[in-house]
C-alpha positions as CSV (number, residue, x, y, z in Angstrom):
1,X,216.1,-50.6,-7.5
2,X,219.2,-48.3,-6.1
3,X,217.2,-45.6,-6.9
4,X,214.4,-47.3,-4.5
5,X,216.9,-48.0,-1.5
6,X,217.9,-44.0,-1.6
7,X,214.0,-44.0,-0.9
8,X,214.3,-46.2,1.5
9,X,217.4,-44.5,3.1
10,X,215.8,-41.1,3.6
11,X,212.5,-42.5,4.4
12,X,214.4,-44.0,7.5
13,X,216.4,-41.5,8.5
14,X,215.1,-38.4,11.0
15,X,213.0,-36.6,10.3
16,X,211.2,-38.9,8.5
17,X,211.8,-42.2,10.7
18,X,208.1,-44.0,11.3
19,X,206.0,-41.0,10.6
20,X,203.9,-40.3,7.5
21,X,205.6,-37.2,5.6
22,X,204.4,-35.1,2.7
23,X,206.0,-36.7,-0.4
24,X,207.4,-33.3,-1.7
25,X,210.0,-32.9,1.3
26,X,211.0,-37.1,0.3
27,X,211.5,-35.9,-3.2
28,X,213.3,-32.9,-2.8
29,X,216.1,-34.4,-0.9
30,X,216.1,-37.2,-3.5
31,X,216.7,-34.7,-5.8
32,X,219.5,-32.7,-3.7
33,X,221.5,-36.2,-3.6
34,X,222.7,-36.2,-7.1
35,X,222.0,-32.7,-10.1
36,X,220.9,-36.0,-12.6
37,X,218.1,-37.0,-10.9
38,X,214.5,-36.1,-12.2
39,X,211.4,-35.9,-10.5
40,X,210.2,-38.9,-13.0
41,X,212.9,-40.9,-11.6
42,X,211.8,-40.6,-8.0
43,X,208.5,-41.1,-9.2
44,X,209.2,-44.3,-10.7
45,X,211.0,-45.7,-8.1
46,X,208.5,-44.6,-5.5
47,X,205.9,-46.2,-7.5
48,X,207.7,-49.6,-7.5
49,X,208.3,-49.5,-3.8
50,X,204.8,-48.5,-3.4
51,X,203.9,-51.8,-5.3
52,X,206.3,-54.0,-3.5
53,X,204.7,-52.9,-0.4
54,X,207.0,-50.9,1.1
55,X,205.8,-47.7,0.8
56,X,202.1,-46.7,2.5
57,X,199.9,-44.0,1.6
58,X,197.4,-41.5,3.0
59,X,196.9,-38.7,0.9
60,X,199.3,-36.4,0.2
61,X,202.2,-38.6,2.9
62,X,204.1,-41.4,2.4
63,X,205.3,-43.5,5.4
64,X,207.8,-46.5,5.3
65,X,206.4,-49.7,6.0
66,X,208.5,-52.3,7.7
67,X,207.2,-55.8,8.4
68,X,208.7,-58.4,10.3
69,X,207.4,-61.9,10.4
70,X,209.5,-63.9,12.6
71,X,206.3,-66.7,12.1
72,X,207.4,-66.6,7.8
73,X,209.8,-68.4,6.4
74,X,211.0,-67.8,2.9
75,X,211.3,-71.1,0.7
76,X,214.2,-71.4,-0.3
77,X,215.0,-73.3,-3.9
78,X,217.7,-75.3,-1.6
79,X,215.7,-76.8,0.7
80,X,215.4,-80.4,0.5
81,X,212.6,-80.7,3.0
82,X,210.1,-78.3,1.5
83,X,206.6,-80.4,0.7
């Protein structure tokens, strides 16, 4: 999951703010942020945010997806009043 909020991160930062990029130039500055990382690593953890919904695809570009439903509440496991 840290390795998916680095994903995030970039992802939201220029140049890649709200635009669909080619997943290469993601990846390789993934890869610049720490010599340990592995292309199977980013891989993975795109993957996972790619299942989660967060990530959106078309093609070869990837573009961050960010939802906001003010009308959607989470339940909570606290609330008393849920039906």
């Amino acid at each position: 999951m840290v390795l998916g909020a680095d994903i995030i991160s970039i992802m939201g930062n220029s140049p890649f703010k709200n635009k669909y990029v080619i997943v290469d130039d993601v990846m390789n500055k993934f890869l610049n942020k720490e010599k340990e990382r592995t292309p199977d690593l980013f891989l993975y953890a795109l993957t996972f945010l790619h299942t989660l919904g967060s990530i959106e695809k078309k093609g070869y570009k990837i573009r961050l997806v960010k939802q906001v439903n003010e009308d959607e509440n989470q339940i909570s496991l606290f609330d008393s009043d849920v039906n």
